[in-house]
C-alpha positions in Angstrom: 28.9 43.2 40.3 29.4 45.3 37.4 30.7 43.1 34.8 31.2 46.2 31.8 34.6 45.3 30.0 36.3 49.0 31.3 36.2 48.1 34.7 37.9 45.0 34.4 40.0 45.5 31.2 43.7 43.6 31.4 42.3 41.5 34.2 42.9 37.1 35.4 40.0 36.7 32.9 41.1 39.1 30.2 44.5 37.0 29.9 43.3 33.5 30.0 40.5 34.7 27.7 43.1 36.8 25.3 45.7 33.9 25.4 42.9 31.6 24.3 41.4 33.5 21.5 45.2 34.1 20.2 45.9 30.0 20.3 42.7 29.5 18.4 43.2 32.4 15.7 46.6 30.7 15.1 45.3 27.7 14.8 42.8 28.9 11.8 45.3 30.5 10.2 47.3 27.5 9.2 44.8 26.7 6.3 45.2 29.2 3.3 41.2 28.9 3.1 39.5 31.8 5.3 38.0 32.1 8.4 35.4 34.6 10.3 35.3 35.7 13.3 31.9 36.8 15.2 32.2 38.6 18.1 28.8 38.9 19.9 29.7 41.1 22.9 32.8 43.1 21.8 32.9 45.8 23.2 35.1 49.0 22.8 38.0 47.2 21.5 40.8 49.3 23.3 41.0 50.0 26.9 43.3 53.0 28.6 44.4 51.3 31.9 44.7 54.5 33.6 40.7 54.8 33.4 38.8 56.0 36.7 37.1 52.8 35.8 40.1 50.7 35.2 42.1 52.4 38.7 39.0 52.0 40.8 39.2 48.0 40.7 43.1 48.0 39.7 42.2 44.8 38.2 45.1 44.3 35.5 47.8 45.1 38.3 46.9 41.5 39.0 46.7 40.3 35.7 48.5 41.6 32.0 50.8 43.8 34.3 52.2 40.6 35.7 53.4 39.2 32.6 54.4 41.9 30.9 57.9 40.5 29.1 57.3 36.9 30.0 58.5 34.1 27.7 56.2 31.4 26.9 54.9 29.0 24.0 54.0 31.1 20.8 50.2 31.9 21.7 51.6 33.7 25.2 54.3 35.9 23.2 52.2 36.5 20.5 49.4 37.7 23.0 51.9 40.0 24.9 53.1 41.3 21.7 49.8 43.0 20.5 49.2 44.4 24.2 52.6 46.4 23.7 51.5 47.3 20.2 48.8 49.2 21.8 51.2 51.2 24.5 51.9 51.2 28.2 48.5 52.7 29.1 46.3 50.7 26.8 44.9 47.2 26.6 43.5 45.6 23.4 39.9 44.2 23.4 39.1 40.6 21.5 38.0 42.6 18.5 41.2 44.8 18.3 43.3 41.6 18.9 41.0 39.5 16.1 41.3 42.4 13.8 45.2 42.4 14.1 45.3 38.7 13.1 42.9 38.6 10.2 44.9 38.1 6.7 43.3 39.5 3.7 40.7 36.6 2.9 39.3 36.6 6.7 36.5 38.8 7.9 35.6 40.0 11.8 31.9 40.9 12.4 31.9 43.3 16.0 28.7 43.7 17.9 28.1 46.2 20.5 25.1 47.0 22.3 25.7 50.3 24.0 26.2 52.6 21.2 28.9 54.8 23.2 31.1 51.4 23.3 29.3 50.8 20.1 30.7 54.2 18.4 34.0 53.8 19.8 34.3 50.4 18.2 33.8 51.0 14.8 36.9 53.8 15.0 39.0 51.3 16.7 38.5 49.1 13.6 38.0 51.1 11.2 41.9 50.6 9.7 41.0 47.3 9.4 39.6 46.9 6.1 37.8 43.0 6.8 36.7 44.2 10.1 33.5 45.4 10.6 32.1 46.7 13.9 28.1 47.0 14.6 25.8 48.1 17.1 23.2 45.8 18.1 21.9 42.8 20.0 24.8 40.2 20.1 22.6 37.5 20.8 20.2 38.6 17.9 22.7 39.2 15.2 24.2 35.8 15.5 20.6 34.3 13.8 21.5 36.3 10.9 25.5 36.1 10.7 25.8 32.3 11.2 26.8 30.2 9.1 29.2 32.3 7.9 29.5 32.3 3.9 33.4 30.7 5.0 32.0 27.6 6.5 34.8 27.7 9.3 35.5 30.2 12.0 35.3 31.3 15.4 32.3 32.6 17.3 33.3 34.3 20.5 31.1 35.8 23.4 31.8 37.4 25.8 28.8 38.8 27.7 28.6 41.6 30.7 26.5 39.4 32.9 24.8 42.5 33.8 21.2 41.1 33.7 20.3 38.5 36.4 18.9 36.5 33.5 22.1 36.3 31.6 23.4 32.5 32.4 19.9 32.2 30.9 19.9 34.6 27.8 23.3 33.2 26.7 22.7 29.5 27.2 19.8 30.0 24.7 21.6 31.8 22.1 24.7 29.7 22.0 22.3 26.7 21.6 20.5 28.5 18.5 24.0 29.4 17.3 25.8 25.5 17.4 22.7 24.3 15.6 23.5 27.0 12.9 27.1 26.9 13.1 27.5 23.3 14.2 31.3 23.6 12.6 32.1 26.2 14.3 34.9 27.0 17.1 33.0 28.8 20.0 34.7 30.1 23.0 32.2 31.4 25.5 33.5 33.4 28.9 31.6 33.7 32.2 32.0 34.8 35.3 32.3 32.0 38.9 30.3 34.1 41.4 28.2 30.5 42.0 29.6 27.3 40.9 26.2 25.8 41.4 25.1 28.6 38.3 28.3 28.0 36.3 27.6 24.0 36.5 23.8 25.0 35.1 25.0 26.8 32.5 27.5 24.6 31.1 25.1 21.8 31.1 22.8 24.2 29.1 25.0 24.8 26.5 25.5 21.0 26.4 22.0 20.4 25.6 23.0 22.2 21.7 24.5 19.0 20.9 28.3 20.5 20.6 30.1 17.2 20.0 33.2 18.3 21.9 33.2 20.4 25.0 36.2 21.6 26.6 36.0 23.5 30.2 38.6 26.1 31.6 38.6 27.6 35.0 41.3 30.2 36.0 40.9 31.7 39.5 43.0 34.2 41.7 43.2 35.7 45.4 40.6 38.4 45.2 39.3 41.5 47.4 35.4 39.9 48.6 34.0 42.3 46.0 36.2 41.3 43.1 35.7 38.6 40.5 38.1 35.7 41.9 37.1 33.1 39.6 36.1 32.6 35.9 35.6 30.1 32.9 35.9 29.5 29.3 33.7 27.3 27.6 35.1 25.5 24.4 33.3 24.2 22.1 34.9 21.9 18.9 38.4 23.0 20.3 41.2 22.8 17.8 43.3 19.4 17.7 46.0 19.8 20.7 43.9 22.8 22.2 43.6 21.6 25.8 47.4 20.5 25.7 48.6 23.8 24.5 46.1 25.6 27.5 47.5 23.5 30.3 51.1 24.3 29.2 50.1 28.2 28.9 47.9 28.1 32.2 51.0 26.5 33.4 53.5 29.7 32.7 50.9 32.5 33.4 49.4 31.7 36.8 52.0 31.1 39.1 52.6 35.5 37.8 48.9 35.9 39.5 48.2 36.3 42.9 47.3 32.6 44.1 46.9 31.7 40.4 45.6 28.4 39.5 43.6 26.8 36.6 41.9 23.5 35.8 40.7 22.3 32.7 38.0 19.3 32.0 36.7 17.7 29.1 32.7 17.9 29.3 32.0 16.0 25.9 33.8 14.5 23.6 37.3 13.6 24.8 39.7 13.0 22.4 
């Protein structure tokens, strides 16, 4: 399965992951003291829904296109609001959203690997005066970007899962990366194809040492060739996070085709 943002942009896993990032970026903006945002795997940062690769899986008909105009706590409206910033046919990436919630004294670092994606990137954010878009090796840029000079921020990837070794590859860098960046706010996506490999690699990233680990799983009714299931792994949630996820989970999936969610502390329960 060809996990290449495009072909799923607007998608079950784009909203729960969107909706997330939103409730965390919120979150660091109460304090008047800034924040960075790393994100490893980013992406083009704007997606045009009427894609051949977006209409060949038709992947956000089941998902943003659902909830387009729902009401809901302040992370779901604010979400829905910067997807109709960026018109009917287009869908914001993490960066793009990030950027749009940065005040002046936070920074966004962007990391693409395929420089097409890569190029495209850095003109999405280039109004954005403290973001900053890069092609590279996510995993190997975060050695050199973390700690971040801000001492408080979020680190989000958000792999393809191209490479059979990727569970693997990731697990390995987000270790390296909590021992670096062991303040840090990290929310890690991956797909459900095995539960078997999504139990491994939560337990991997659970050998870094995070001292609070929160687990989400969202799944829908899927074609056999679709992604039905996926996951966000938490680690040093905000205070109130999980509460504020079950009550969003709780007003977005019953919109998605046989929409449900769990969520489970793995470490550090409050």
């Amino acid at each position: 399965m060809n996990y290449r943002h495009a072909f799923h942009a607007g998608n079950f896993a784009d909203v729960a992951k969107h909706v997330a990032l939103v409730r965390i970026l919120l979150h660091l903006r109460k304090k008047d003291t800034p924040f960075a945002v790393i994100d490893s795997h980013a992406g083009r940062g704007i997606y045009d829904l009427a894609s051949d690769a977006a209409r060949r899986t038709g992947e956000a008909q089941n998902g943003i296109e659902r909830l387009r105009g729902l009401k809901g706590p302040e992370a779901l409206e604010r979400y829905l609001a910067l997807v109709e910033e960026s018109g009917d046919r287009l869908y914001p990436g993490s960066p793009l959203i990030a950027a749009k919630m940065l005040r002046p004294q936070d920074r966004l670092v962007a990391i693409e690997k395929h420089p097409e994606e890569a190029a495209t990137l850095k003109q999405v954010l280039a109004p954005y005066r403290k973001a900053r878009a890069e092609e590279g090796d996510g995993y190997a840029r975060l050695a050199a970007l973390l700690p971040p000079p801000e001492r408080r921020g979020l680190v989000l990837m958000d792999p393809p899962f191209e490479a059979p070794d990727e569970f693997e590859s990731a697990a390995q860098a987000v270790k390296g990366a909590v021992r670096r960046f062991a303040t840090g706010i990290f929310l890690i996506w991956y797909p459900v194809k095995s539960a078997a490999a999504a139990r491994a690699f939560c337990g991997e990233v659970l050998a870094s040492g995070a001292a609070r680990a929160l687990n989400i799983e969202i799944a829908v009714d899927a074609a056999e060739d679709r992604l039905a299931r996926a996951g966000l792994l938490v680690l040093n949630p905000p205070f109130g996070f999980d509460t504020d996820m079950r009550e969003l989970l709780d007003v977005i999936t019953p919109r998605l085709p046989g929409g449900k969610a769990s969520l489970a502390w793995l470490a550090g329960k409050p």
